[in-house]
Structures are given as structure tokens and as C-alpha cells.
C-alpha positions as CSV (number, residue, x, y, z in Angstrom):
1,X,-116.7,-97.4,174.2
2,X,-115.9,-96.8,170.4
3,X,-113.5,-99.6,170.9
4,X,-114.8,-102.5,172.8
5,X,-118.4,-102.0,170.5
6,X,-116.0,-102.0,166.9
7,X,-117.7,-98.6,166.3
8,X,-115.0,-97.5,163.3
9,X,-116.3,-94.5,162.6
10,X,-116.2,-93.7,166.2
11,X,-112.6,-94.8,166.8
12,X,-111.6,-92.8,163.4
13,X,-112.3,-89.4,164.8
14,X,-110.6,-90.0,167.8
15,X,-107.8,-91.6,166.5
16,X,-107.7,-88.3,164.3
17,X,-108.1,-86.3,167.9
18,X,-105.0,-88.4,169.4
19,X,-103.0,-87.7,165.9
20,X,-103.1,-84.3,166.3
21,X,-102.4,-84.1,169.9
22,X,-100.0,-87.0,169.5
23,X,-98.2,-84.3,167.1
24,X,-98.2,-81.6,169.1
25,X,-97.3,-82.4,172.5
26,X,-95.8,-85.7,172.4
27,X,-91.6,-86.5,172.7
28,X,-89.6,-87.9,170.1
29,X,-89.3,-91.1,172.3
30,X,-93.0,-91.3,172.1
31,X,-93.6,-90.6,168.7
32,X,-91.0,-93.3,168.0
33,X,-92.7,-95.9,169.9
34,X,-96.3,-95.1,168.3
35,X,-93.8,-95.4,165.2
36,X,-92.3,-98.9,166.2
37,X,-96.1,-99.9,167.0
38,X,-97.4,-99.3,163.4
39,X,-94.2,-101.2,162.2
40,X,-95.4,-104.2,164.5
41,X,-99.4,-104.4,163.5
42,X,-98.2,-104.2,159.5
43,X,-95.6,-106.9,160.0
44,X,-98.8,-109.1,161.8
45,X,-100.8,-108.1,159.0
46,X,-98.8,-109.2,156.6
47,X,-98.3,-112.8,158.3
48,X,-102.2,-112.5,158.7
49,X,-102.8,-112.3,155.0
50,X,-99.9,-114.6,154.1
51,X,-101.9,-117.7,155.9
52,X,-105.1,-116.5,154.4
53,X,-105.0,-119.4,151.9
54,X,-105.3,-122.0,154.9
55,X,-108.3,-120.0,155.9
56,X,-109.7,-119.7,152.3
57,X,-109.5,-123.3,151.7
58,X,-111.7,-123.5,155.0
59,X,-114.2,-121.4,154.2
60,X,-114.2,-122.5,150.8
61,X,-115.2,-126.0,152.5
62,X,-117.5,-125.0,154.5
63,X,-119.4,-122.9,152.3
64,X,-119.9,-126.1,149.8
65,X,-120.8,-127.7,152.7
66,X,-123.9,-125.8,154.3
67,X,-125.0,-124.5,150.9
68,X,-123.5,-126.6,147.9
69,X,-122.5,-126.1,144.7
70,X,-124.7,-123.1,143.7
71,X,-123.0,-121.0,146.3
72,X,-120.7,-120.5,143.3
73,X,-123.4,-118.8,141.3
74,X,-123.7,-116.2,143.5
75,X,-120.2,-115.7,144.5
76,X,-119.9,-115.2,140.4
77,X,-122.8,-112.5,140.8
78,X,-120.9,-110.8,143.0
79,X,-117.4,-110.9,141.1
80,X,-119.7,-109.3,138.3
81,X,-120.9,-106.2,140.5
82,X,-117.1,-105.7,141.2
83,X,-115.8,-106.2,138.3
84,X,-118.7,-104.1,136.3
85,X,-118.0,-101.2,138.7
86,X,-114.6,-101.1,138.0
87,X,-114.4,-101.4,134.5
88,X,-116.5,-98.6,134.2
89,X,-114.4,-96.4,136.6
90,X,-111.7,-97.5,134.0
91,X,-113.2,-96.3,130.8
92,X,-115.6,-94.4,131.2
93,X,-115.0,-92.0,134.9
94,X,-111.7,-91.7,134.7
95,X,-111.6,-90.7,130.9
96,X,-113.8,-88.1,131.9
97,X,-111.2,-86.6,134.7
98,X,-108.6,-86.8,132.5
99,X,-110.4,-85.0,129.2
100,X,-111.3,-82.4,131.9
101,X,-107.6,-81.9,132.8
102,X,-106.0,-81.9,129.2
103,X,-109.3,-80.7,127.1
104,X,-108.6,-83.5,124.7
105,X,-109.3,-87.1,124.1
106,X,-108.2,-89.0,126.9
107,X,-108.3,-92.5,126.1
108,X,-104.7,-92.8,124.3
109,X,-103.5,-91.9,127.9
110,X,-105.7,-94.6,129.7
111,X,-104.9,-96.9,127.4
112,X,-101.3,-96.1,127.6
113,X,-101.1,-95.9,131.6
114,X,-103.4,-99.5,131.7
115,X,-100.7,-101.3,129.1
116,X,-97.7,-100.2,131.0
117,X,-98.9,-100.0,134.6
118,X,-102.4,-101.5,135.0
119,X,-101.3,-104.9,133.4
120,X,-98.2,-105.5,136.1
121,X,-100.5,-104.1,138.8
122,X,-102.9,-106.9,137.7
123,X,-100.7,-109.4,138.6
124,X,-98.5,-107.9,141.8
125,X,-101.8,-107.2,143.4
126,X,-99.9,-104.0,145.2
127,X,-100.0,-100.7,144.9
128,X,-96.6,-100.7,146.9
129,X,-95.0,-103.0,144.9
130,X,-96.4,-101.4,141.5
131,X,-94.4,-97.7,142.6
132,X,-91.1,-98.8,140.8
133,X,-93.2,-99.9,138.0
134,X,-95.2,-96.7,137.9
135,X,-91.8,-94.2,138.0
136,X,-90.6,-95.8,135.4
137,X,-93.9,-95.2,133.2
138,X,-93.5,-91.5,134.1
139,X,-90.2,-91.3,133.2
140,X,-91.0,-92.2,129.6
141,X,-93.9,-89.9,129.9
142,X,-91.3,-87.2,130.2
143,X,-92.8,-86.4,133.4
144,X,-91.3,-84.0,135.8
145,X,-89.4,-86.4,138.4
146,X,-89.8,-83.5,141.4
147,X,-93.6,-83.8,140.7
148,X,-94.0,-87.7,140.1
149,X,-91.3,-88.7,142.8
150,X,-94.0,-87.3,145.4
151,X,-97.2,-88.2,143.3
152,X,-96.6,-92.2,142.5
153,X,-95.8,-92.9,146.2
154,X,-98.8,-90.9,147.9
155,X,-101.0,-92.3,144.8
156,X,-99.9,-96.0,146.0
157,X,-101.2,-94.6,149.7
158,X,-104.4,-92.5,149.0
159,X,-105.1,-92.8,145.5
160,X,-108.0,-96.1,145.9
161,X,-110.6,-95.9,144.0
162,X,-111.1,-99.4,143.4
163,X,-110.9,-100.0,147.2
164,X,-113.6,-97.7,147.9
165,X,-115.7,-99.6,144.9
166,X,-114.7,-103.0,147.2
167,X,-115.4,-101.8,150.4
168,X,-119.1,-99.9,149.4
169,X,-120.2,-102.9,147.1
170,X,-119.5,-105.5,149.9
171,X,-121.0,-103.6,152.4
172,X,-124.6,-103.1,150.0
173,X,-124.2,-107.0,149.2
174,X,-124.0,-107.8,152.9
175,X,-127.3,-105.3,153.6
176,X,-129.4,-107.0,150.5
177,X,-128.1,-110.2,152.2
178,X,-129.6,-109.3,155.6
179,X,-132.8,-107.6,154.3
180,X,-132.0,-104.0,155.1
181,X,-133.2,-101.7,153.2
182,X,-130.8,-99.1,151.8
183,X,-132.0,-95.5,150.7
184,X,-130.2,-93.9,148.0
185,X,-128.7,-90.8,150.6
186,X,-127.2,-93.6,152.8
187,X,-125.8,-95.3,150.1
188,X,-124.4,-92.0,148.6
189,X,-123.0,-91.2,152.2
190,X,-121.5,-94.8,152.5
191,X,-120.0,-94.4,149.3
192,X,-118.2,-91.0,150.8
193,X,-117.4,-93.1,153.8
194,X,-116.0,-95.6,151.7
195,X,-113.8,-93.5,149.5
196,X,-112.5,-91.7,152.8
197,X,-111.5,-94.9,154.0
198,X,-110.1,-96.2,151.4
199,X,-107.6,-94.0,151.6
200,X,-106.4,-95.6,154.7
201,X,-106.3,-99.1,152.8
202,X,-102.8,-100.5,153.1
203,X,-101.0,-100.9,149.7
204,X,-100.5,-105.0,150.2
205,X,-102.4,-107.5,148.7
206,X,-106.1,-107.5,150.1
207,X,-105.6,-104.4,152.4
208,X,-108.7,-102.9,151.7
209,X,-110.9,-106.2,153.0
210,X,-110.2,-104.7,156.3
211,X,-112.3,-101.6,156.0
212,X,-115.5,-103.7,155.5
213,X,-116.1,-103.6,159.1
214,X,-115.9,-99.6,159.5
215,X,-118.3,-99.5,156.4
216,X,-120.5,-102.3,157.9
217,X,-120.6,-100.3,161.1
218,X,-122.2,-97.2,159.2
219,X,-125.2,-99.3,158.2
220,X,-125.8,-101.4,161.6
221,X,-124.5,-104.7,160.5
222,X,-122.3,-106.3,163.3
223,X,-118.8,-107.0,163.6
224,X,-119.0,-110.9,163.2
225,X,-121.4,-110.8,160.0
226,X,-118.9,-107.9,158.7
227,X,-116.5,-110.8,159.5
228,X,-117.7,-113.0,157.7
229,X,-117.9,-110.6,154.2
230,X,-114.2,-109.9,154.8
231,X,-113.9,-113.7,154.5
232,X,-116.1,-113.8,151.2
233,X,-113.6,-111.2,150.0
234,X,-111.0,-113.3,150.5
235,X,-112.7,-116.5,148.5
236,X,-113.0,-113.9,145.5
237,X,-109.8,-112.2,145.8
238,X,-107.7,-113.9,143.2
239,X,-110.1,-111.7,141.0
240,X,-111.7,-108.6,142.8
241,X,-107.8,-107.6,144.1
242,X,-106.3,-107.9,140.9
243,X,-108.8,-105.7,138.8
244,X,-108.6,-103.2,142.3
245,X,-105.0,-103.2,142.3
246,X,-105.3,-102.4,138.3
247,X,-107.5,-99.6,138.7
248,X,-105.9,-97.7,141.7
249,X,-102.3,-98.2,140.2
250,X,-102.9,-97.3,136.6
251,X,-104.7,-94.1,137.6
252,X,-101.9,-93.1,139.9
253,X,-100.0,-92.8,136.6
254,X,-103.0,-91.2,134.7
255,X,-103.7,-88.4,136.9
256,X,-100.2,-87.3,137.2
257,X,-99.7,-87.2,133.5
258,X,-103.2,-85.6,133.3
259,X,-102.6,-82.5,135.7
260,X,-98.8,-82.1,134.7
261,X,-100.1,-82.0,131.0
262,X,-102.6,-79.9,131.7
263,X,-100.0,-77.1,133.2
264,X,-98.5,-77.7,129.6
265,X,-101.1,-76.8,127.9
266,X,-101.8,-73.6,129.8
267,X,-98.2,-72.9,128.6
268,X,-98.8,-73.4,125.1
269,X,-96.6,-76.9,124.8
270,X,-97.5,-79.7,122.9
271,X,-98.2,-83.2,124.3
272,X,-96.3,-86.1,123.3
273,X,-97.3,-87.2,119.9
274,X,-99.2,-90.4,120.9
275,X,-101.5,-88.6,123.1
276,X,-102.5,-85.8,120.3
């Protein structure tokens, strides 16, 4: 039933119930299968998201179409919510994690990690793609590689803050779009949902688009208007993906440094002398 209504949240918890049975009773054959099945849905993903441009161009076209030139107005509204939100989880929440961590100021760190990681993240739009980038940044952090060679890669999976900023904001803009009315609880408990998801975001260019639908789901809002957002996303992508990718792959960098300075300090060490 969770299924054949698009109920997300419904499907997530038993697709949580079938992972751990899956992992406790199932064969190696069948484990392998389930295995070669993921392999198969990321490999149509990614030809899904390659001939997005085709589709963009359509909707693009369309859009002008039924409501004319203004609709770019409010498309640039909306690349200012995004953007705004994430340029203050840049600089001013995640600033605050990391003066936590290391009792000192943080910003030579987040300037650091966003000059050497953020900008290439910017343009790769990939948290996958950006791990190479992001080993290399702890490695002239002086980082310890046992910690960082498990951190960077689960951070390019988990680590997606500015997915979970994409997937609540479009979700709110869709439910001011439709006239419902949204109560600050719900939207606190859609931003939990949001962040939870998000951590199921693939690491590929415009991964976390998908989610809208779950997110939709918690606020009523059908699967073919939730649709439709996902497409919206895609018209702004060029933008919203590249400052997302920014966020969640400089901080990958940031909070590793942060907690594996802070175990310094406790120790009495000194950080390196462009973070003092």
C-alpha cells in the first residue's frame, strides 16, 4: 500500500524492516542480487539525470509559455531562499560547530576548507567526485589518514546539509504554492525529515531532487505536484546544486579537522599556525 500510494515515509521504515532481516537471514546469493539491483537503478539514475537537459529545455518552454516572462522573477525568488539558507549554514552554523569543537575562532578553518574544497565542489557538483579532492585537503591538514580515509568518504554519503536545506525549502515553496498552511512544529519536524533523508541523497549531481517527493508526502502534497517541484529544481540547478555541493563537501573537510583538532587540544598540542 506504502508503495502503489508513493507513501515515502511509509516505504522507508519498511525498507529499514527488510534491511535488517535482509541482513540477518538472507544468503550471499541473495544479498548479491539485492547488491547487483542497486548497481542497476544507480546506473538508470545516472542516464536519467544525464538527459535531464532535454527535459529542462522542455520545461523551460513550457513554463514561458503558460506564464511568461515573469516566471523568471519568481524562480530568482526562490534561488535567493536557497542560496540565503546556505550561505548562512556556511558562515555563520557551521562556524559555530566548529568553535565548539576547537574552543577557538573557527573561521580561518572555514575559510581554508571552502578555498581548497568548497570552490572545486562548486563546480564538480559531487560529493563523490569531490572525495579525491577532499583527501588531499586533509593530508595538508596533517590529518590522521586512518581517521580521514573513513571520514571523507562517509561525509560524501551522509554528510548533506545542503541537501536537507534543498529538499525542506522546496517542499515549504511547494506548500505556500498550494495554500497550505504550515505550522512552525511541522515545519521543524519536516526539517528533521529532511535532514534524515538527506542522508540517503546520492552523491551525483542533483541527487537530492529526488527526496522532494518523500518530503512532499509528509505534508499531503501529491506525487505529480511533488513531480513537478523536482522538475523546478532541475530549471534552477545550475545554481542551487553547485552552492549544495559546496556546502556538504567543504564541511566534510571542516568537521574532520574540527573533531581531530579538538582531540589535540585535549592533549595539549598546538594547531597549525594558520588556524591559531
Amino acid at each position: 500500500e506504502a508503495i502503489t500510494e508513493a507513501n515515502y515515509i511509509g516505504i522507508l521504515v519498511w525498507a529499514i524492516i527488510f534491511g535488517f532481516a535482509i541482513k540477518i537471514h538472507a544468503s550471499d546469493s541473495t544479498k548479491e542480487l539485492l547488491q547487483d539491483i542497486t548497481k542497476s537503478v544507480t546506473a538508470i539514475v545516472h542516464w536519467l539525470i544525464n538527459l535531464a537537459p532535454f527535459g529542462i529545455i522542455g520545461l523551460i518552454h513550457s513554463s514561458i509559455a503558460t506564464n511568461g516572462i515573469g516566471i523568471f522573477k519568481t524562480y530568482g525568488l526562490l534561488i535567493a531562499v536557497l542560496a540565503g539558507a546556505m550561505i548562512f549554514t556556511t558562515f555563520v552554523i557551521a562556524p559555530l560547530i566548529v568553535s565548539f569543537a576547537i574552543k577557538q575562532d573557527p573561521y580561518p578553518l572555514v575559510i581554508y576548507c571552502l578555498k581548497e574544497s568548497g570552490i572545486t565542489a562548486l563546480f564538480t557538483r559531487s560529493s563523490a567526485a569531490n572525495i579525491p579532492v577532499n583527501m588531499d585537503v586533509c593530508e595538508k591538514l596533517k590529518l590522521d589518514r586512518e581517521f580521514y580515509s573513513v571520514s571523507i568518504p562517509l561525509g560524501a554519503t551522509i554528510n548533506m546539509n545542503g541537501a536537507a536545506i534543498t529538499i525542506a525549502v522546496m517542499t515549504l515553496a511547494a506548500a505556500h504554492t498550494l495554500g497550505i498552511s504550515v505550522s512552525f512544529p511541522t515545519a521543524l519536524m519536516l526539517c528533521i525529515i529532511a535532514s534524515i533523508g538527506a542522508c540517503g541523497a546520492s552523491g551525483i549531481a542533483g541527487g537530492s531532487l529526488f527526496l522532494i517527493p518523500m518530503a512532499c508526502s509528509f505534508l499531503g502534497i501529491s506525487n505529480d505536484v511533488a513531480m513537478q517541484v523536482v522538475a523546478v529544481g532541475f530549471i534552477i540547478g545550475a545554481v542551487q546544486d553547485s552552492l549544495e555541493t559546496a556546502l556538504n563537501s567543504s564541511t566534510d573537510v571542516m568537521y574532520t579537522a574540527a573533531a581531530e583538532y579538538s582531540g589535540w587540544i585535549a592533549e595539549g598540542k598546538h594547531l597549525p599556525r594558520r588556524f591559531r
